[in-house]
C-alpha positions in Angstrom: 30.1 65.9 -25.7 29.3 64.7 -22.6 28.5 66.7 -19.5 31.4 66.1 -17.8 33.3 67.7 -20.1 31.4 70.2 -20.3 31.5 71.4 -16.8 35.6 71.2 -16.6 35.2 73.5 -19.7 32.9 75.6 -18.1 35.5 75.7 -14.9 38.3 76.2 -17.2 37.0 79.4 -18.4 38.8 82.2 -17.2 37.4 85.6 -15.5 36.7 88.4 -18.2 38.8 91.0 -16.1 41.7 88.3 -15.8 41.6 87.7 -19.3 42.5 91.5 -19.8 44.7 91.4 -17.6 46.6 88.7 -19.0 46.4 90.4 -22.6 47.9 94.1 -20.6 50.9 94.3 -20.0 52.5 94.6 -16.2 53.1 98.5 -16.5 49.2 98.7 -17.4 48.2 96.9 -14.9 49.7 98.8 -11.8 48.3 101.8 -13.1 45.0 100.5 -13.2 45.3 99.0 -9.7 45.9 102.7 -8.4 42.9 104.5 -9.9 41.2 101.8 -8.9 42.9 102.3 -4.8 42.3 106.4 -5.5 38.6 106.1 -5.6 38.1 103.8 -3.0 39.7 106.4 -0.8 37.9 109.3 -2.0 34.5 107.4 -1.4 35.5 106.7 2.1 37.0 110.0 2.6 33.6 111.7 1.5 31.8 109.7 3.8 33.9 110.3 6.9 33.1 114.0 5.9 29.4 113.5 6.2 29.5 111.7 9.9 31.7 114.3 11.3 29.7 117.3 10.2 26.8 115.7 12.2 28.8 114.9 15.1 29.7 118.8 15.6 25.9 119.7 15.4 24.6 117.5 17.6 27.5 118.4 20.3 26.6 122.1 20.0 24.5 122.3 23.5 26.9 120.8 25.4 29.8 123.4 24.3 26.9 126.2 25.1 26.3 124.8 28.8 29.9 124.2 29.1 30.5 128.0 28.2 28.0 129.7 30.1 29.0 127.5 33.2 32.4 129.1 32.8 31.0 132.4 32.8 28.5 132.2 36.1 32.5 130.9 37.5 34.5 133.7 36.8 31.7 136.0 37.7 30.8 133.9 41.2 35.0 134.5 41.9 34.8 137.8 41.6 31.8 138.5 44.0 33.7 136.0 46.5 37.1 137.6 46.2 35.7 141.2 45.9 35.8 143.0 49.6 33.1 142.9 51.3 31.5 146.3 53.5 28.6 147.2 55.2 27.3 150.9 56.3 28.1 151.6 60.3 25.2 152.1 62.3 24.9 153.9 65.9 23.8 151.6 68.4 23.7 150.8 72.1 24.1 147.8 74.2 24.0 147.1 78.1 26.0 145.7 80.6 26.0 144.7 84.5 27.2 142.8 87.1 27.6 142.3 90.8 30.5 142.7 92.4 32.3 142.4 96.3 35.1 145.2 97.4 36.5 148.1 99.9 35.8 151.5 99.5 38.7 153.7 99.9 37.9 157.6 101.3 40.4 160.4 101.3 40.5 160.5 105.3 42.7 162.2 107.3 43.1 161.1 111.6 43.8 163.4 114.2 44.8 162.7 117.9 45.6 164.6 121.0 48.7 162.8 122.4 48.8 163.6 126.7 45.1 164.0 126.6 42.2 161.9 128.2 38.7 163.1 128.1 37.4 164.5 125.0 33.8 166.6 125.0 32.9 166.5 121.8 31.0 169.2 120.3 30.5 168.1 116.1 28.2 165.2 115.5 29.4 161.9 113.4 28.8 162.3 110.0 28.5 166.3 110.2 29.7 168.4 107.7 32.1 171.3 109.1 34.4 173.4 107.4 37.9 175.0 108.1 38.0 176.7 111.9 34.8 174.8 113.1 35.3 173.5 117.2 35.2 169.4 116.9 36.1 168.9 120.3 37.6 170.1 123.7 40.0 168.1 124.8 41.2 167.6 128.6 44.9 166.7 129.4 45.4 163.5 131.6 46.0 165.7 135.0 42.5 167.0 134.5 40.0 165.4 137.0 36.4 166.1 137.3 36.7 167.8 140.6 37.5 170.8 139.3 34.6 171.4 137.0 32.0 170.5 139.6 33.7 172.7 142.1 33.6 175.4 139.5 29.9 174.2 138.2 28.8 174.8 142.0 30.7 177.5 142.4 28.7 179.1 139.8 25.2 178.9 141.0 26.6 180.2 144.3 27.3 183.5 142.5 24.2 183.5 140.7 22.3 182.6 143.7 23.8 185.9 145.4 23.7 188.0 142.7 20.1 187.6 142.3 19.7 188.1 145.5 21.4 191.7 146.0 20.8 192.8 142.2 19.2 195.9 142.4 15.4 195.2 141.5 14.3 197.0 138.0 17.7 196.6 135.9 17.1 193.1 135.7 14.2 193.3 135.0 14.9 195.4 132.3 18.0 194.2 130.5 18.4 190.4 131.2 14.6 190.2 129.1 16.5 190.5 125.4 19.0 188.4 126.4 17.0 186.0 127.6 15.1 186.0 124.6 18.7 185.5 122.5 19.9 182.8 124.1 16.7 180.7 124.3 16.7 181.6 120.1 20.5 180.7 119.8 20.2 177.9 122.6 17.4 175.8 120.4 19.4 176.6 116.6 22.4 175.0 118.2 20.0 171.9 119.4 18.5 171.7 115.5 21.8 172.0 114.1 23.5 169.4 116.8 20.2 166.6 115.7 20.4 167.4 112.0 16.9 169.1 111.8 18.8 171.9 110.2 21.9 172.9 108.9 24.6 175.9 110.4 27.5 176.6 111.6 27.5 175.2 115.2 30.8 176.6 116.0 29.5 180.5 115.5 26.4 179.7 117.2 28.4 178.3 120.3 30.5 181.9 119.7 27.2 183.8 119.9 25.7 182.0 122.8 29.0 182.4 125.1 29.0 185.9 124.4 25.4 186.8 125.4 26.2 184.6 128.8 29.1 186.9 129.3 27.3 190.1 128.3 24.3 188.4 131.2 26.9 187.8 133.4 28.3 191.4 133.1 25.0 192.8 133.5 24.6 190.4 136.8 27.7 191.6 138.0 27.2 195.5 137.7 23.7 194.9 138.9 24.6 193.2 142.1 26.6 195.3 144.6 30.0 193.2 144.9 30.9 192.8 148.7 33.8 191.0 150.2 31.4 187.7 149.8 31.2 188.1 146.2 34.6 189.2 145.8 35.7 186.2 147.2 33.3 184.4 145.3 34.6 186.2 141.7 38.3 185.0 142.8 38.2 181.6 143.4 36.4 181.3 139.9 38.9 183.4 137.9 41.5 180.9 139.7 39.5 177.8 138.6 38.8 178.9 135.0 42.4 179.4 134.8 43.0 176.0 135.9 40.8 174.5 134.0 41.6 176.1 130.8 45.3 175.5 131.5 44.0 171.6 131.3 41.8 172.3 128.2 42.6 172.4 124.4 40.1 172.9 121.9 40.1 171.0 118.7 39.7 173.0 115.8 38.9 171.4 111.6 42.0 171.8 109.6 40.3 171.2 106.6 36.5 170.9 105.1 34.8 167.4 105.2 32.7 165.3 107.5 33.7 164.6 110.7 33.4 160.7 111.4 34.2 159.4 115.1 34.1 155.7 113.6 37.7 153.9 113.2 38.1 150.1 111.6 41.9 150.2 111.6 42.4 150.7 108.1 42.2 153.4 107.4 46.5 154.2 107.2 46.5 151.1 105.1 43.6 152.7 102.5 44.8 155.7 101.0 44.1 157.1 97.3 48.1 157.4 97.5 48.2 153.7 98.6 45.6 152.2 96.6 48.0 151.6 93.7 49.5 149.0 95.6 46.7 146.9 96.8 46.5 143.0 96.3 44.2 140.3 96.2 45.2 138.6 99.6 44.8 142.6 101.2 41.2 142.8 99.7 40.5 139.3 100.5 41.6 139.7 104.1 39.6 143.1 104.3 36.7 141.5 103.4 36.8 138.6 105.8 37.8 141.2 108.8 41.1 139.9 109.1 43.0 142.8 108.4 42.5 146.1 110.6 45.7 148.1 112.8 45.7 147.2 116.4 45.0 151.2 117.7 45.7 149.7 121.3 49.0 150.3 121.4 49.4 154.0 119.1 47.9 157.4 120.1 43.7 156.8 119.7 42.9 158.6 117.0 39.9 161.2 118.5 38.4 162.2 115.5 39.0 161.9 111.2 37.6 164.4 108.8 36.7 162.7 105.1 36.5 164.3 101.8 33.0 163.6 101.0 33.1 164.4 97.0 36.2 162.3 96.6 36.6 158.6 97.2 37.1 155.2 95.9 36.0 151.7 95.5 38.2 148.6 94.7 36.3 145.7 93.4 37.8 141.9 93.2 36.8 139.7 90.1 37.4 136.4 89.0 38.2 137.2 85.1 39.0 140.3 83.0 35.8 142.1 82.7 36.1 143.2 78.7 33.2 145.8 79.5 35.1 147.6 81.7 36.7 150.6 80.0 39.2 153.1 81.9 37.5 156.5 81.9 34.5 154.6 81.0 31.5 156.0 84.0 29.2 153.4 85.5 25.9 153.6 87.4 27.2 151.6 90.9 23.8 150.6 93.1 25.7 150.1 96.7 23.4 147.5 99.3 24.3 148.7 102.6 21.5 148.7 104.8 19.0 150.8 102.2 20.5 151.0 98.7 22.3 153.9 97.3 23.4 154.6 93.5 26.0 156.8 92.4 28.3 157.3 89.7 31.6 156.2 89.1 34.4 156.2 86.7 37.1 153.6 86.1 40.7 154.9 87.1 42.5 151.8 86.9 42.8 148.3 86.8 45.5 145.4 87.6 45.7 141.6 87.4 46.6 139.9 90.4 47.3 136.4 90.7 45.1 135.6 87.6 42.3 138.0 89.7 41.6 141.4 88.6 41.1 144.8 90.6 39.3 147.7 89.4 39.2 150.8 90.7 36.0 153.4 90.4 36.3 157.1 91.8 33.2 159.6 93.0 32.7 162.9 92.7 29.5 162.8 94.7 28.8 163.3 98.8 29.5 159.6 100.7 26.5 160.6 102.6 25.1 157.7 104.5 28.4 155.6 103.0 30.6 157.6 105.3 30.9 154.5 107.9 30.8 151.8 104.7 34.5 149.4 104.3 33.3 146.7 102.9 30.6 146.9 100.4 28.6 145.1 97.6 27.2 146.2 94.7 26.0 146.3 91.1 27.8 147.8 88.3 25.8 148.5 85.2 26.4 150.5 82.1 24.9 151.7 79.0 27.1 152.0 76.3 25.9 153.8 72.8 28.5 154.6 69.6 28.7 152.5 66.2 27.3 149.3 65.8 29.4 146.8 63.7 30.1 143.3 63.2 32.5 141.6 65.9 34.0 140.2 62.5 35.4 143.4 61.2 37.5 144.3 64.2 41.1 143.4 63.5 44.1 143.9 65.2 47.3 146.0 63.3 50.4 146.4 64.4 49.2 146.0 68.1 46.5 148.2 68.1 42.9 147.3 67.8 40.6 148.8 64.9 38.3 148.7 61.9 39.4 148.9 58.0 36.2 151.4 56.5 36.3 153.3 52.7 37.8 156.8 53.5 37.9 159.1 50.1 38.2 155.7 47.8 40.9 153.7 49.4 40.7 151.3 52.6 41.6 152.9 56.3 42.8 151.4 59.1 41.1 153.5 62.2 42.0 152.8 65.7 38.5 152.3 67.8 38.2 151.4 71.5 35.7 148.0 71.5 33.1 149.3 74.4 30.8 145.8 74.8 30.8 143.3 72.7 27.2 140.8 72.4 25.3 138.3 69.8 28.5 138.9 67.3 28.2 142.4 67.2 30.4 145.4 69.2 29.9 148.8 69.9 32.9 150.8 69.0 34.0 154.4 69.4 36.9 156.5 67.4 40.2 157.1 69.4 40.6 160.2 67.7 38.3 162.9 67.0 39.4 164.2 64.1 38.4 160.7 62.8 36.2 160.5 59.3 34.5 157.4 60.8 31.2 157.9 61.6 27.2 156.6 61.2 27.0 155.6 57.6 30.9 155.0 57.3 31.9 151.7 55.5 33.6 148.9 56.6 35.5 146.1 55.5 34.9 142.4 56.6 
């Protein structure tokens, strides 16, 4: 056989499994076909088995960081969105400013209509109380010639008197009284040049009664003869006169007496003041406003209430630190400089310019001829310290939310100052739980 033969034989030769499968039948065949398929899938299935149990393991960090990132969110969102407080502390802050305005006294003119000359008797700036002699007054008939006539008339008498008085009685009486009226005669100058206080209009009492007890004793110890009759006569007739022309002005009222007039003084009024305006402050305060007194009655004398008067002060803006019933230390500059204490009464915008109004319980003093004035306004204001954040605003009103017996409390609190984000507050009400420790809501 040759090779060629061979080899085709060789090719011929079918495949052992074929050859079976040629012998089988069909029905045989399928079913060896799908035990065959059945563990071919099981193989692959069991291997698919093995990769994905190793997957899971080696994801197992990554589903622990992804967890405990979820936990540090739901506990960061409940610190954020749980209310925040804070404990209330007490604290104090200051304030100050300058500030231009009018001062406003509780003054009251008085006048003598049909009368000229006036002699007064009070000093300016004097102190005098109910009944006390300001001036005496002369209606516009009086002249001068009659007092010198009477003045000369005078010394006649004493001239003659002391000439005929019968020597010894003098001498013996007119000593005391002497001595009284040189006492009562230097009180009245103290008193009249401040060096000491009293009641100049008893004095002046005193003194004319110990001349007319002097003059009494002159009289009965001079023998009276037709000369001094005459003499006596022709002064009762020209004190008559005289006092017919005369009227003494008496106080109506405790105060100091101030002979100083600006013209404003029927404009500026505590029962006026409500009504002030910007333009009337601005033209006090450049002298352009003032009552011509010219053409009325001259006033001859005013008595002020020296524990009770005003200032009116002109700002730019609302001053937030200024509180109504609030008291502020108020340094005046006028001339030297004087500090007393106020209290704001009230306070109105003008214009887009705002007035406030401070009263004073203390003595004017040396303010008593002030109008316009300058001066600092300072203030030292202590109650709780908070946060400017936690002041809110309900329903109009202007308070602080704080923990009152477990549940959150809206309480109503005046804001005094408010600097650097913080504000001192203080409690409308004082049956109020809010206090130093307190706490507050943001």
């Amino acid at each position: 056989m040759d090779n060629n033969t061979s080899s085709r034989r060789r090719t011929q030769r079918p495949y052992e499994g074929e050859r079976r499968n040629r012998r089988m039948p069909e029905a045989a065949r399928s079913a060896s076909r799908g035990r065959r398929n059945n563990i071919r899938r099981h193989t692959v299935s069991q291997g698919t088995g093995r990769r994905g149990d190793n997957s899971f393991l080696k994801k197992l960090p990554l589903y622990g960081t992804i967890l405990v990132l979820a936990v540090a969110v739901v506990i960061l969102a409940v610190n954020i969105f749980k209310p925040k407080t804070f404990a209330v502390e007490s604290g104090a802050m200051s304030f100050q400013t300058d500030a231009n305005g009018i001062m406003i006294k509780n003054e009251t003119l008085y006048s003598a209509e049909g009368y000229g000359r006036a002699d007064y008797v009070a000093q300016d700036g004097q102190f005098v109380q109910t009944g006390t002699l300001i001036a005496e007054v002369y209606s516009n008939d009086y002249t001068d010639n009659d007092y010198n006539t009477l003045k000369e008339l005078r010394e006649k008498i004493l001239d003659y008197q002391q000439n005929n008085a019968q020597t010894g009685v003098i001498d013996q009486d007119m000593a005391s009284l002497d001595e009284q009226i040189n006492r009562i005669s230097d009180q009245i100058r103290k008193v009249i040049s401040k060096e000491q206080e009293g009641d100049l209009r008893q004095l002046q009492i005193d003194i004319t009664r110990l001349m007319d007890e002097r003059s009494n004793i002159m009289r009965s110890a001079a023998k009276e003869d037709s000369q001094l009759s005459s003499y006596y006569e022709q002064e009762r007739t020209l004190v008559e006169k005289i006092k017919n022309y005369r009227r003494d002005l008496i106080a109506e009222k405790d105060g100091m007496v101030s002979f100083y007039f600006d013209g404003t003084e029927t404009v500026l009024s505590p029962s006026t003041m409500g009504n002030l305006t910007v333009k009337t402050i601005n033209n006090i305060l450049s002298g352009r406003l003032g009552i011509d007194l010219s053409n009325t009655v001259k006033p001859l004398y005013k008595i002020v209430d020296r524990n009770d008067w005003y200032i009116a002060v002109l700002m730019d803006k609302a001053v937030p630190e200024f509180i109504e019933e609030q008291k502020y230390v108020v340094a005046f500059t006028f001339g030297n400089d004087y500090t007393y204490e106020g209290k704001l009464v009230s306070h109105v915008e003008d214009n887009g310019k705002f007035i406030y109004i401070f009263n004073f319980q203390e003595n004017i003093d040396k303010l008593l001829r002030a109008r316009r004035i300058s001066c600092n306004i300072s203030v030292r204001y202590t109650g709780l310290q908070v946060d400017s954040k936690v002041v809110k605003v309900k329903d109009g009103q202007t308070g602080v939310y704080y923990l009152k017996d477990g549940e959150k409390t809206f309480e109503p609190v005046d804001v005094l100052i408010t600097q650097g984000g913080k504000s001192i507050i203080k409690v409308k009400g004082s049956s109020s739980a809010l206090k130093d420790g307190s706490e507050v809501f943001f």
